[in-house]
Each structure stands twice: as structure tokens, then as C-alpha cells.
N, C-alpha and C positions, 0 to 999 in steps of 0.2 A: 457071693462074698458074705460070709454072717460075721454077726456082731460081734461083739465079747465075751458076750453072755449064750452064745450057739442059736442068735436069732437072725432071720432073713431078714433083712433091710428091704424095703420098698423102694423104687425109684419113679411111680407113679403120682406124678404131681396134678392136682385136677385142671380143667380147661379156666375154669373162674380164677384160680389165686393163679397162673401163670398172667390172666389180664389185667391183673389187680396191681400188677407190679411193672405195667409197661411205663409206667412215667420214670422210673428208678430208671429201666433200662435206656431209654431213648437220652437221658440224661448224662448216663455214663459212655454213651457213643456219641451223642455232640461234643464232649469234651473231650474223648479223643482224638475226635474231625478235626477241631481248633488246635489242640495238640499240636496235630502234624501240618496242620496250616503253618502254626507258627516256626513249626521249624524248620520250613525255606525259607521262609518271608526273611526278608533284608533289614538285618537290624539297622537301630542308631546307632551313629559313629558318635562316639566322645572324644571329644578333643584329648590327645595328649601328649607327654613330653617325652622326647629322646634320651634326657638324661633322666630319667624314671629309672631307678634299677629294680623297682617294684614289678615293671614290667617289661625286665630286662632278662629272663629265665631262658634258658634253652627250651625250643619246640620238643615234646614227646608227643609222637603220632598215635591217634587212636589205636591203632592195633599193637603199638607195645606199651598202654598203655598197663599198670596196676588190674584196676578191675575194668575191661572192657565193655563194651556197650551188651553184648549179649551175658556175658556175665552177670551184672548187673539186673536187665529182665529174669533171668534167674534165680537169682539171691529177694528178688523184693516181690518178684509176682507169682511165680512158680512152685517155689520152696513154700511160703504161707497158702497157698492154692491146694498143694498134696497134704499138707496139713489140717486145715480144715477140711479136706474130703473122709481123710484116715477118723479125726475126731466127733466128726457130723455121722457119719454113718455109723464108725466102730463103737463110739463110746453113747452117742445119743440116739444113731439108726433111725435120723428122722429126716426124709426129705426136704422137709423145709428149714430144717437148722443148713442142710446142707447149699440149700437155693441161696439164701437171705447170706450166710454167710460169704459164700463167693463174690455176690451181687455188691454188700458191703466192701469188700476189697478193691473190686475192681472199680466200682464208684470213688472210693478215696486216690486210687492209683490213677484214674482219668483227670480229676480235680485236683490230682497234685503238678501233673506235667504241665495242664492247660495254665495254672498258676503262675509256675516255674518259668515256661517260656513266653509267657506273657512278658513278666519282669524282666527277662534276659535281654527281649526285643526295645521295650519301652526305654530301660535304664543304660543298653551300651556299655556297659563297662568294660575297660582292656584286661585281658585277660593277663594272668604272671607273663606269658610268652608273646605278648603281642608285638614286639619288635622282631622277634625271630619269624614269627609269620609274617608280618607287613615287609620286611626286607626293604627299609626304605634309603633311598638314594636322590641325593642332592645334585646336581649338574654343576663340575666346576668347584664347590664351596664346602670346607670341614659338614658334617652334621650335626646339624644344630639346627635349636626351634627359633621361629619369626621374632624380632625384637616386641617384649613385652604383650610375649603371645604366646599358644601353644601348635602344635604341630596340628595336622588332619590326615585322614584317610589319604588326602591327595597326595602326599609324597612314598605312599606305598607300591611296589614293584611286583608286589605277590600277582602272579599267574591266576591261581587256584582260589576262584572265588567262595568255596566254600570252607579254606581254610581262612582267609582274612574276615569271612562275617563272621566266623565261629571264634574270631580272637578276639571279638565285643562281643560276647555274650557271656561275662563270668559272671555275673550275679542275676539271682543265686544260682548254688550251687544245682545242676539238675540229676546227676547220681547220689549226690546227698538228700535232697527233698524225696526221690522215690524209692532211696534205702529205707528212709526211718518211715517212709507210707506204710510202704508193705511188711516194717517189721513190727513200728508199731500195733498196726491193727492185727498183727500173731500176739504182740504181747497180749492184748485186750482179749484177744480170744482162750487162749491159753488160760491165763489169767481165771476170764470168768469158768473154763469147765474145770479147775481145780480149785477152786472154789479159794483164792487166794487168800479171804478176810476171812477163814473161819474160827480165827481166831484159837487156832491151832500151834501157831508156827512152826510150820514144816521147811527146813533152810532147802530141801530139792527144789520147792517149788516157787521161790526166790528166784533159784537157777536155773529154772525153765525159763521163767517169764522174763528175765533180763538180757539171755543171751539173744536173743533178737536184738536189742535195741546194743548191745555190744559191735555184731556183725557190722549194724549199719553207720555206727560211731566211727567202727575199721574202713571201711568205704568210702568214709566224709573225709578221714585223715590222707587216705592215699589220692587225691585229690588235689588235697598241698602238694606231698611228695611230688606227684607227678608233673607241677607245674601249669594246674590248669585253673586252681583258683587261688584266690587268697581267705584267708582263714574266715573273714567276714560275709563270705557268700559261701562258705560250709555250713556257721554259725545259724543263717538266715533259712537257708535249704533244708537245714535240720527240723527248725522250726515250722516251716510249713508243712512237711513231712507231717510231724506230728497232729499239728492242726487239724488237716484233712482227714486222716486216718481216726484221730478221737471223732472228730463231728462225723464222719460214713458207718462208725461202728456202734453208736450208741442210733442211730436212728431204727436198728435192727435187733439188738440188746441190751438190757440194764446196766446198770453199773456193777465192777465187780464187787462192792461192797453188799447187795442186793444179795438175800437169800437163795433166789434164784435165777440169778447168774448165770449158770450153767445151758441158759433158753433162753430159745428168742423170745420176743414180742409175739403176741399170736397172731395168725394170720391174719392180713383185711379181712381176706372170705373164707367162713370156714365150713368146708366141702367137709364130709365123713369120705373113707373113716379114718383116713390117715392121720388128717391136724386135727388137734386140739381146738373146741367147740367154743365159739366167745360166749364169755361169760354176763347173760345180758342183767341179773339182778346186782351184779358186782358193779359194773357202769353205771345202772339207775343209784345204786347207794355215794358212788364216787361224784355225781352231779347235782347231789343236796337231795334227792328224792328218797322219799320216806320205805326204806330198807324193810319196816315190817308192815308193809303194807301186803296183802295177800297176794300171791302168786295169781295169774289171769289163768282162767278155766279151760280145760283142754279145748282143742278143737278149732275154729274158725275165729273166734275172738283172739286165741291168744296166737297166731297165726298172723295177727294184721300190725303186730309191732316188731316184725322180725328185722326189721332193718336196727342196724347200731343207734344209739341214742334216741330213738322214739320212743316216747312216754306210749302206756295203754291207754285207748279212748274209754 
């Protein structure tokens, strides 16, 4: 594959900055773990009322659903996945834009679900259709809730135990939180390789970096439509969406307002010849050390401050 410019990309990452980055990794497969922990695990039931027409909605089954479950991994992990591979490689042709980048995605997209289902579990809320799931039936007597009480799980008839816990779990929303994950941190990338602030204003590239967060706006809406949230655990899902995604994306690259924007952070370790060499006189000046102070002597002395933030003896 070459770049843009008719250059061969490397796909050769060194043995040191792949170990330098195993805490990121192991961090964003625990919280996938918990992830899917939580979403057998048996939520709380919240009490509610029969004459709720709030959550009085006809059932729509996940597979005719709007945007389905696979759908969805699609649209928020896949789509900014092929994108940052095209932009990493094509436009910057740097393996470590392409590593850190992924890395950052798929850590905001683990830290979004783990969030997500956390709250779903903890909070119980009835979903719009939760009577249509729960199917519930009284022995004998109109339906209606307990005097000066609310109804429970107990008078539910539903068979299919994974549609009655799934009808406590509407908040938040969890195709809305990992819409606007994975759109947002495309915007942010996008963003910074088109250098957004340069104080140019280019209206395309307004339009690049929006239409992400549009798609996933669309996906938070069809969610009402469908009957599976209410507006307030779209609103909520959106927001940690974005949370995630800004906090996974800036621990890998600057802000897009940043000159150079368009790059990562440099590696922890920086192996030749592929990355970019840390700059160790740039750090001594950044930490109050005296910037004109002479460069250390070639050879063995200047050899024993190689480690980051070590003054020379």
C-alpha cells in the first residue's frame, strides 16, 4: 500500500514501544470483560406503575429494530477504525499514529459500554415498552397497582428472561453512548489531521468533522422512535459517549487547536528509525532546567541520562 505522496508505509512496530503500551491495552480488555459481565448480570427492578403510559409503548424486537445491534458495532467501531487506518497510514504513513490511534478508540469504546452498563444495571429503569415485555396479569381483579403503592417484577408473566431484564435497562441509552464514542473520537481525529483551527475557514472541513457526530445524533433519535428509551437516557448516553471518547483521545494527541495536531504524542520509547526520537533538551527546559546550559559530551557521560526526565550528573 503507498501513501499519498508514492511512499511505502512501514508496518514494523519495535518490541519496546509495543511493551510500553501494555497497560493501555489490558485496560481496554478489562473493561470489555466487565462489559459483558454486565450484560447478563440481572438488573434492578424499579418499582412501577401500570397506568404509566410512559411505559406503556408497543415491544419492537431487536432484529426489527432501526439500527440493530450489529449495525451499530459498525457505524461506531468499524467505520472510525477504517478511517483512521486510511488517515494513519495514507496521510501520516506512521505506524505509531496508526497503533495509538486504534488503541485510543477502542479504549474510549470499552470505557463507554463498561459505563453504560454499569448504570443500566445499578439504576433499573423501565424501559418505554416495559409492560409490553412484562405481560403482566392479575388473578381475578382489573389491573391495577397495590393501594398506595407501586407495582414489581412480581406480577410479570414474561417467559423470556432476557427480554424482561432488558425492559430495566433504559438508562442510559447504550447505542447512543457508543454512537457518539466512536463518532466522536473520528471527529477529534479528523479534526486534528485537517488541521481544523487554522484559521483558514474552510466550510468542507466543518463538514467532515460534524458528520460523525450527526450519524450518531441519528442513532440516539431512532432509539425514541423505536420504543426503547426515553429521551433522557438518549440525552445522558450521548453525553458519556462524548466524555469517554474526548478523555481516550487527548491521552494519545493534542488538542485540535495545537499546531500540531495532526500527531501524536511521541512515543514512551523511542526505538529508530521509524518514531520520532524524544526530545530530551526540550523536557529539561519544560521542567525549569536551565535550557542554555551546554549539551553533555559525547560518549559514556552523556549516555547515563538517557532515561526521560533525568538531569546529567
Amino acid at each position: 500500500m503507498l501513501g499519498l505522496w508514492g511512499e511505502t508505509p512501514s508496518f514494523r512496530l519495535p518490541a519496546s514501544l509495543v511493551r510500553s503500551y501494555i497497560p493501555d491495552w489490558i485496560v481496554t480488555v478489562v473493561s470489555t470483560l466487565v462489559w459483558l459481565y454486565l450484560g447478563v448480570a440481572q438488573p434492578h427492578y424499579q418499582p412501577f406503575s401500570v397506568n404509566d403510559k410512559s411505559i406503556s409503548y408497543p415491544y419492537v424486537p431487536p432484529n426489527q429494530q432501526t439500527v440493530t445491534t450489529p449495525m451499530l458495532f459498525a457505524a461506531s467501531i468499524f467505520v472510525p477504525a477504517c478511517v483512521i487506518v486510511v488517515l494513519a497510514l495514507g496521510l501520516r504513513r506512521s505506524a505509531h499514529d496508526l497503533h495509538v490511534g486504534l488503541l485510543g478508540l477502542l479504549m474510549g469504546v470499552s470505557l463507554t459500554l463498561m459505563f453504560t452498563n454499569c448504570l443500566k444495571n445499578v439504576v433499573g429503569r423501565p424501559r418505554p415498552s416495559l409492560l409490553a415485555r412484562c405481560l403482566p396479569r392479575l388473578p381475578d381483579t382489573p389491573l391495577s397497582d397495590p393501594p398506595q403503592g407501586l407495582s414489581t417484577v412480581d406480577i410479570c408473566t414474561q417467559d423470556d428472561a432476557s427480554v424482561l431484564d432488558e425492559g430495566f435497562r433504559s438508562f442510559p441509552s447504550g447505542h447512543t453512548s457508543l454512537a457518539f464514542a466512536g463518532m466522536t473520537y473520528l471527529m477529534y481525529f479528523i479534526a486534528g489531521k485537517l488541521h481544523l483551527f487554522d484559521r483558514q475557514g474552510h466550510t468542507y472541513k466543518s463538514f467532515a468533522v460534524f458528520m460523525p457526530l450527526l450519524l450518531a445524533a441519528i442513532i440516539g433519535a431512532t432509539r425514541v422512535a423505536d420504543n426503547w428509551h426515553h429521551p433522557t437516557d438518549v440525552f445522558v448516553g450521548a453525553a458519556i459517549g462524548m466524555c469517554t471518547a474526548t478523555f481516550s483521545y487527548h491521552q494519545y494527541y493534542p488538542l485540535a487547536i495545537a499546531s500540531s495536531c495532526d500527531a501524536p504524542y511521541d512515543p514512551r520509547k523511542s526505538p529508530e528509525p521509524l518514531l520520532p526520537l524524544y526530545a530530551h533538551h526540550i523536557h529539561l527546559a519544560s521542567t525549569g532546567s536551565n535550557p542554555r546550559e551546554p549539551d553533555a559530551p559525547s560518549g559514556r557521560a552523556a549516555s547515563t541520562s538517557s532515561l526521560p526526565g533525568e538531569v546529567p550528573q
